[in-house]
C-alpha positions in Angstrom: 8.2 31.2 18.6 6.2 29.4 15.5 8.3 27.7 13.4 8.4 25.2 10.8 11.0 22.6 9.9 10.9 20.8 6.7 12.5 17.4 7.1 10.8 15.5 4.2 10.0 15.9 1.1 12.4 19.6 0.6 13.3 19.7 -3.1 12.0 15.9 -4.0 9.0 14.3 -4.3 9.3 12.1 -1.6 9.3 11.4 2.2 7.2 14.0 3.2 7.5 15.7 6.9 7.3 19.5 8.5 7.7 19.7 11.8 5.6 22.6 13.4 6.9 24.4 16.9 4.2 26.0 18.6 4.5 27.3 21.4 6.6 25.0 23.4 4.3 21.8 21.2 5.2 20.1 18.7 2.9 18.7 15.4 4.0 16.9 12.4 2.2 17.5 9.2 3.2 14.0 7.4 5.2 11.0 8.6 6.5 9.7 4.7 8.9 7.2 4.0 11.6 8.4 1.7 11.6 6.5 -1.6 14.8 5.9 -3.7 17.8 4.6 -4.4 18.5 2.2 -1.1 21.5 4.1 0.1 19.9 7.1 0.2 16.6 6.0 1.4 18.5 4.0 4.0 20.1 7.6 5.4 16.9 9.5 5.2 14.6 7.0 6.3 17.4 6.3 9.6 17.3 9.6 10.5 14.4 11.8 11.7 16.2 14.8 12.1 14.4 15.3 15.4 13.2 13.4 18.5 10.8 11.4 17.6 9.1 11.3 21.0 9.5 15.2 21.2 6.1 15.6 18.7 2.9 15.6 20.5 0.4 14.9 17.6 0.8 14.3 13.6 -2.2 15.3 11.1 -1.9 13.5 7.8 -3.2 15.0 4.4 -3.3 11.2 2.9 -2.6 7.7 2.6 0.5 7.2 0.2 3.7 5.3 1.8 5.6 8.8 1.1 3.0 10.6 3.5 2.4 7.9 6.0 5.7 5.5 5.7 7.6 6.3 8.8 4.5 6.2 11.5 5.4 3.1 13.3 9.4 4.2 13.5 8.1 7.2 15.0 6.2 5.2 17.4 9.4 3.1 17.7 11.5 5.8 18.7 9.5 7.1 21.9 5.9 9.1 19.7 2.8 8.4 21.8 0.6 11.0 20.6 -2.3 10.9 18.6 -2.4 10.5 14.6 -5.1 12.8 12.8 -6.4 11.9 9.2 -9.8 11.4 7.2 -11.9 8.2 7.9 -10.8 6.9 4.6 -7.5 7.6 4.8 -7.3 5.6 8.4 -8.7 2.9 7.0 -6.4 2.8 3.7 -3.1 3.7 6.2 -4.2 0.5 7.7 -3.4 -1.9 5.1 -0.9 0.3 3.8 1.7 -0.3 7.1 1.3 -3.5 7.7 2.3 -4.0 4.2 5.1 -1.3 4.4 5.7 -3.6 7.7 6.2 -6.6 6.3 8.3 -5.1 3.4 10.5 -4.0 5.8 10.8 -7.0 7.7 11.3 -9.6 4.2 14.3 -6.9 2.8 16.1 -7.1 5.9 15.4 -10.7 6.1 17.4 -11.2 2.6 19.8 -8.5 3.2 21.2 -10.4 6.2 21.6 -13.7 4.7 24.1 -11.7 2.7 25.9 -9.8 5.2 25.6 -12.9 7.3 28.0 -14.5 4.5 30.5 -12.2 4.4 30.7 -11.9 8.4 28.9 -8.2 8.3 26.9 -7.0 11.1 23.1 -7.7 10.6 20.8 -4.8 10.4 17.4 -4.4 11.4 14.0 -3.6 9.9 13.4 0.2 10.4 9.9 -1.2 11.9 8.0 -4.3 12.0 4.0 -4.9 12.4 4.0 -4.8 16.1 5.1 -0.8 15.6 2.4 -0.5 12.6 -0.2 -2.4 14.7 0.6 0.0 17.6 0.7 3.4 16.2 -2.3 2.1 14.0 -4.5 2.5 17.4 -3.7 6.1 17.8 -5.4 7.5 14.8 -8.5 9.5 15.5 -10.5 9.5 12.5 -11.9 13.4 11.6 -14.6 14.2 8.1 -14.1 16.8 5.9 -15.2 20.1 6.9 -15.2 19.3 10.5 -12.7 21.5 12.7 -10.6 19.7 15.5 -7.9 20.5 17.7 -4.6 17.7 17.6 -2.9 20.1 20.5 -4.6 22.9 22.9 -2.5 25.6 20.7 -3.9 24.6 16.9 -7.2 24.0 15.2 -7.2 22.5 12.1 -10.0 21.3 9.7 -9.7 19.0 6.2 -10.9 19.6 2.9 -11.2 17.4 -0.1 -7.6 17.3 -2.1 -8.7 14.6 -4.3 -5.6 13.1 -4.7 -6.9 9.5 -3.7 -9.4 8.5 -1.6 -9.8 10.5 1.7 -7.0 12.9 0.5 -7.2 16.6 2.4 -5.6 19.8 2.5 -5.6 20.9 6.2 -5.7 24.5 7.1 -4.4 24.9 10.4 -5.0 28.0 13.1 -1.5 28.1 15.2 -2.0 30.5 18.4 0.4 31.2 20.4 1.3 34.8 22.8 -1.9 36.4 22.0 -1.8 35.9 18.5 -3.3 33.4 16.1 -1.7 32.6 12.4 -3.4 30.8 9.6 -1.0 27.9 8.0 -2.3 26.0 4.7 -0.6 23.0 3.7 -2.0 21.3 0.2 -0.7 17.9 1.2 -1.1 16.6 -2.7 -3.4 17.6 -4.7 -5.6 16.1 -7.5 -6.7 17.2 -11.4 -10.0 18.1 -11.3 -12.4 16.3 -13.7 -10.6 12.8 -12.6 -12.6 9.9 -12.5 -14.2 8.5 -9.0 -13.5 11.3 -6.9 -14.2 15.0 -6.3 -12.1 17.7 -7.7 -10.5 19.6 -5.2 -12.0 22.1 -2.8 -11.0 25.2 -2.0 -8.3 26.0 0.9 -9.4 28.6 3.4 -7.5 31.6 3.2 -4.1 31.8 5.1 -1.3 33.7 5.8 1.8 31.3 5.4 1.4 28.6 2.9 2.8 25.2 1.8 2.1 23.6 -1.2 3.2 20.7 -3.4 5.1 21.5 -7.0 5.0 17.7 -8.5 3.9 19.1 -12.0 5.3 22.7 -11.8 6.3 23.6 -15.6 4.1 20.5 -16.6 0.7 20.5 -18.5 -0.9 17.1 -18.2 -2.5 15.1 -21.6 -6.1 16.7 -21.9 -8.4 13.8 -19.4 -11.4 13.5 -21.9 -9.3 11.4 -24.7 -7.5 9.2 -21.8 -9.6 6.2 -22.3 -9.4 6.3 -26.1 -6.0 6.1 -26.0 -5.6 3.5 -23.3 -7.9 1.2 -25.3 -5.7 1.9 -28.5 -2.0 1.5 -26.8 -3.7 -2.0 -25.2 -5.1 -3.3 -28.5 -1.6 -2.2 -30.7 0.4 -4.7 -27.9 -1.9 -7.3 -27.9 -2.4 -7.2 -31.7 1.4 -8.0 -32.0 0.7 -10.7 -29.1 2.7 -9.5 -26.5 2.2 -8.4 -22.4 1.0 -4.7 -21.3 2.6 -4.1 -18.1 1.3 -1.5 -15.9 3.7 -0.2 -13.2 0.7 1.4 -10.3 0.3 2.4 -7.3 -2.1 0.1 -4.7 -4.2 3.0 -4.1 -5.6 5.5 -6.1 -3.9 4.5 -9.7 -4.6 0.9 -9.9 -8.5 2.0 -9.1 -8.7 4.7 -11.7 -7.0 2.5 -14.3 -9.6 -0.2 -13.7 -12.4 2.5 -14.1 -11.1 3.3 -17.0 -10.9 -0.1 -18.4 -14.5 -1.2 -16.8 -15.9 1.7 -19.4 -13.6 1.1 -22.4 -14.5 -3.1 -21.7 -18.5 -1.9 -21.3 -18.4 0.1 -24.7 -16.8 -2.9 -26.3 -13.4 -0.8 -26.7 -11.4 -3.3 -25.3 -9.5 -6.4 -26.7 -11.0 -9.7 -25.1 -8.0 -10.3 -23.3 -7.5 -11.0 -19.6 -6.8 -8.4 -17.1 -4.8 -9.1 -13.6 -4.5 -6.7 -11.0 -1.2 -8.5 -8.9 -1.3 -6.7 -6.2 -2.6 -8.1 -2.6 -3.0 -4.6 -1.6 -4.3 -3.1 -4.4 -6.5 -5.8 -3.7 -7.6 -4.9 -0.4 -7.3 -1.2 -1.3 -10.2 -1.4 -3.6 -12.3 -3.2 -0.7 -11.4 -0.1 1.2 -12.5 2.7 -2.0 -15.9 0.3 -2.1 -16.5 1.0 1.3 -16.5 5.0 1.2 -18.8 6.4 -1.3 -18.7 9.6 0.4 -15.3 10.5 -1.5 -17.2 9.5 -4.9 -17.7 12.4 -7.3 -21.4 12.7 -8.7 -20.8 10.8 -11.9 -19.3 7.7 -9.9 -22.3 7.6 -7.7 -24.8 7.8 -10.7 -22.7 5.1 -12.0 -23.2 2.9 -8.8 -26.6 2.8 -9.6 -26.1 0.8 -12.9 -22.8 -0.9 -12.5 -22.7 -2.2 -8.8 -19.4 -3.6 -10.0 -17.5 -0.6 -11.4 -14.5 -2.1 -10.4 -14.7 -5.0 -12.3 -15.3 -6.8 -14.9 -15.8 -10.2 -17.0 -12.5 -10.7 -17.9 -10.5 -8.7 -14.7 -8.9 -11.3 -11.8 -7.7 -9.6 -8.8 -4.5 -12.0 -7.8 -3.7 -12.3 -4.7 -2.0 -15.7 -4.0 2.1 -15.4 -5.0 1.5 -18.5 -7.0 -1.0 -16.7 -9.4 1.4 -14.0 -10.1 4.5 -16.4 -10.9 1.9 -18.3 -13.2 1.5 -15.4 -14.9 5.0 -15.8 -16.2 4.4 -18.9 -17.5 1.5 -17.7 -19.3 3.1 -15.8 -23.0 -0.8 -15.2 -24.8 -1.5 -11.4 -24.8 -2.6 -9.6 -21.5 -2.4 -6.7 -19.2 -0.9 -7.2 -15.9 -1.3 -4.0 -13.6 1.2 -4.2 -10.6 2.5 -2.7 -7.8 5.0 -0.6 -7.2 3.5 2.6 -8.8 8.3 3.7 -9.7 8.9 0.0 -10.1 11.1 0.1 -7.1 9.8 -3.0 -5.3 6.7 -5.2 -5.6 5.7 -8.2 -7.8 6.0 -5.7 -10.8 9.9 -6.2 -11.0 9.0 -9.6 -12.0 6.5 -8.8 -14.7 9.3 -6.8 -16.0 11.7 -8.6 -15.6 10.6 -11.4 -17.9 9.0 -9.2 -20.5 11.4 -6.4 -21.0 13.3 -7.7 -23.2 10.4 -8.6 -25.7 10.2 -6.4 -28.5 5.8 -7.4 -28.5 5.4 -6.3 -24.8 4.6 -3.0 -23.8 5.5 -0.9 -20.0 2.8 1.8 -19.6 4.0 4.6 -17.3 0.8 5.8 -15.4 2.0 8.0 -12.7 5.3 10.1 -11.7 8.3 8.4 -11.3 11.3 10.3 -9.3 14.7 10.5 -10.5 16.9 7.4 -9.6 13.9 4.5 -10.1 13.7 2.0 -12.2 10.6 3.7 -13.6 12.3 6.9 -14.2 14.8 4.8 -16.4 12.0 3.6 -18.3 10.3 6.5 -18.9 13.7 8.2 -20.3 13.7 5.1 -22.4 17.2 3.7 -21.4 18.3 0.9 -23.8 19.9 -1.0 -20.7 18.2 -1.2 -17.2 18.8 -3.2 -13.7 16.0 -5.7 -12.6 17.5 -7.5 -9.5 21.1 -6.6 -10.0 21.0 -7.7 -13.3 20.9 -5.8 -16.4 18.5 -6.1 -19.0 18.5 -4.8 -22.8 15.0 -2.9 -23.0 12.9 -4.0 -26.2 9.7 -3.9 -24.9 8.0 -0.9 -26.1 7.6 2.1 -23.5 4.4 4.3 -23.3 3.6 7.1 -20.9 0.3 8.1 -20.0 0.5 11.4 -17.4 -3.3 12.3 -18.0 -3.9 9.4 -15.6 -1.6 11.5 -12.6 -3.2 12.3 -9.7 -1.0 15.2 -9.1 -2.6 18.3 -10.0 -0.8 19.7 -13.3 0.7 23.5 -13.0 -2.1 24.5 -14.3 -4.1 22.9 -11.8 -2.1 23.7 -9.2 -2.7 27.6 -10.2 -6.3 27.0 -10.1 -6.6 26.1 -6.9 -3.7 28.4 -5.3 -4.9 31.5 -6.8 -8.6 30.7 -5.3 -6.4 32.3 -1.8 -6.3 35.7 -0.7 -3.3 36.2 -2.3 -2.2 39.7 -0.7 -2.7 38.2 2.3 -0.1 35.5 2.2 3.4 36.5 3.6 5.0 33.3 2.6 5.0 30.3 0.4 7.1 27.2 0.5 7.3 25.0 -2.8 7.7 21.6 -1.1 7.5 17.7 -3.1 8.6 18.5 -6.2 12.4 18.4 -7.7 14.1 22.0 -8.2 13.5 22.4 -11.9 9.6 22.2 -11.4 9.8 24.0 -8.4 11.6 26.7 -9.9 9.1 26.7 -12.8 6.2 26.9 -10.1 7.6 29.6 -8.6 8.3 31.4 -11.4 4.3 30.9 -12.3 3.4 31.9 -9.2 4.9 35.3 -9.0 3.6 36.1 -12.5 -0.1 35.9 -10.3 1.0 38.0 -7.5 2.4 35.7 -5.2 5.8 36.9 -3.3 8.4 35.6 -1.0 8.0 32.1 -2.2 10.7 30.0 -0.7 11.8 26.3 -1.7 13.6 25.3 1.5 16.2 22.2 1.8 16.0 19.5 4.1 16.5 20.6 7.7 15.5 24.5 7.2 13.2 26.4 9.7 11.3 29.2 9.0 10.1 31.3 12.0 6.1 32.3 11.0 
């Protein structure tokens, strides 16, 4: 019997994982760590659902912590397979657990000198870098367009998503008894006309289907004007003398934003301010986008040619040291600080805010998506009161969102690229990372273009292909 189980990622946006049964095999399409309030993360990210040592191979459409996350507590728990992704993304997931490692290892680490207080039992880190460093060394890296086969039972091949760097769809021939069905799976996919990166490529056609619905319902801020407003939003805060904080993800956002501020800095469209990215893996992450040119889109490679340093620029420090950041603090002239995490849930960023959230000159730019329960989310709602560290904060620091610069694909995206499919071929499609009002929206869209029997499963249900 084929099957797939959707453990991750089933009406949220986060923790992504479907479990494929294939003929006695098993194959994982994404291994994500859920991301959340710490209760419920703490439940999710406990508990696989399934055997970890039961799955034979995992195939991984990209590098985000909600894709990739929960690779070395898979390998902790018995998985000695191999790990299929893009060259890029390999090289990004590389930096990305460790970190996530080492995350794990410092909350715990504070957590127990807590519980150790009150007499509780101490916990322990879902996985620490010996598991990351392990499972790290069975990835097999695979290029675009290039077919493969993770088990003897499934072929699959990767084209470009562009999400973030080395981001795939994977379309993914499952044979079993004689018979041989097509399976696409979108992984998450990017606007076209982005910045640095190719727009999306087509998926081959297929006959089940499961695709991401961030953005159902949604229609992003037109891309051309993004810069212009960037530059005005950054010159309004620092005309009034105070901070722009910039909640982003290591990889993908922090690089476009940077782009974007490289140009508006070239044009002379940018206040003569200083620019920090505090983030030691954003850092690194950009080392690792430097280093494959072959995900560039035509423009960025033209680009190359002229500005070796697209990147960077006079007045941009990349801060890596956690005595720069707390500097920072210290510092009150205008400035923009971009910083990690992309939902403010963790990272250096909680600090930035902290200390300027309740100054009516400073400014939080929201970049990206933030799922219900962050801090982020909070912000983007505009709560007057939030929690930073346990403690609460009256927000007068201006708020400012900015969802041109997602690199989730808009609905209308989204349709573009879905309805490139033979559509009457398709006997079924699941509406997976996105929260149930969008992926009701979605789905609504979708039928309106042909498509039928589109499902938006729950955590834990199987559907037999």
């Amino acid at each position: 019997m084929l099957s797939v189980t959707f453990w991750g990622a089933a009406q949220t946006v986060t923790g992504s994982k479907h479990l494929l049964d294939i003929a006695g095999k098993r194959l994982l399409l994404d291994c994500g760590l859920f991301q959340g309030p710490r209760d419920e993360s703490d439940r999710l990210n406990h508990d696989f659902g399934f055997d970890a040592a039961s799955v034979d191979a995992v195939v991984l459409s990209h590098a985000h912590i909600d894709h990739i996350g929960l690779l070395p507590k898979l390998w902790k728990e018995g998985f000695r397979g191999r790990v299929y992704a893009t060259p890029a993304t390999r090289d990004l997931a590389a930096l990305m657990l460790l970190d996530s490692a080492h995350i794990q290892e410092k909350d715990v680490e504070f957590v127990n000198k807590h519980r150790a207080r009150r007499g509780e039992k101490l916990r322990e880190p879902l996985y620490n870098a010996d598991d990351a460093e392990a499972v790290l060394k069975r990835f097999v890296s695979v290029d675009y367009g290039e077919t493969f086969d993770p088990l003897s039972t499934v072929s699959c091949t990767f084209r470009d998503a562009g999400h973030i760097l080395g981001s795939a769809t994977v379309n993914l021939a499952l044979r079993e008894g004689g018979r041989t069905v097509r399976l696409g799976f979108t992984g998450d996919v990017g606007n076209p006309d982005r910045p640095i990166l190719r727009d999306p490529e087509p998926m081959d056609d297929c006959d089940y289907l499961i695709t991401e619905s961030t953005y159902g319902g949604s229609v992003h801020e037109p891309v051309a004007p993004t810069e212009e407003r960037l530059g005005e939003l950054i010159r309004r805060a620092a005309d009034r003398g105070g901070k722009v904080i910039i909640p982003a993800f290591a990889v993908g956002r922090t690089q476009e934003i940077v782009h974007a501020l490289d140009q508006l800095w070239n044009a002379g469209k940018l206040p003569r301010i200083p620019v920090y990215v505090d983030s030691p893996l954003a850092v690194n992450a950009t080392g690792v986008y430097l280093a494959h040119p072959e995900c560039f889109d035509r423009e960025t490679r033209e680009h190359l040619r002229t500005d070796g340093s697209f990147l960077g620029f006079d007045k941009l420090t990349y801060v890596r040291e956690a005595s720069q950041s707390k500097a920072l603090n210290d510092d009150h002239q205008p400035m923009v600080i971009i910083s990690a995490s992309g939902m403010a849930e963790a990272g250096r960023v909680l600090h930035h805010l902290r200390n300027n959230i309740e100054d009516p000159r400073a400014m939080v730019l929201i970049v990206g998506y933030c799922a219900e329960g962050t801090l982020g989310r909070k912000l983007v709602e505009k709560q007057e009161v939030v929690r930073i560290f346990g403690e609460e904060h009256r927000r007068k620091a201006e708020v400012e969102v900015m969802n041109s610069l997602s690199a989730h694909a808009d609905q209308p995206g989204l349709l573009h690229l879905l309805t490139q499919l033979d559509v009457p071929r398709l006997k079924q499609t699941f509406l997976v990372h996105g929260e149930i009002e969008r992926q009701e929206k979605l789905r609504t869209a979708l039928a309106e273009h042909g498509f039928q029997n589109i499902a938006i499963p729950a955590r834990g249900d199987t559907a037999v292909l």
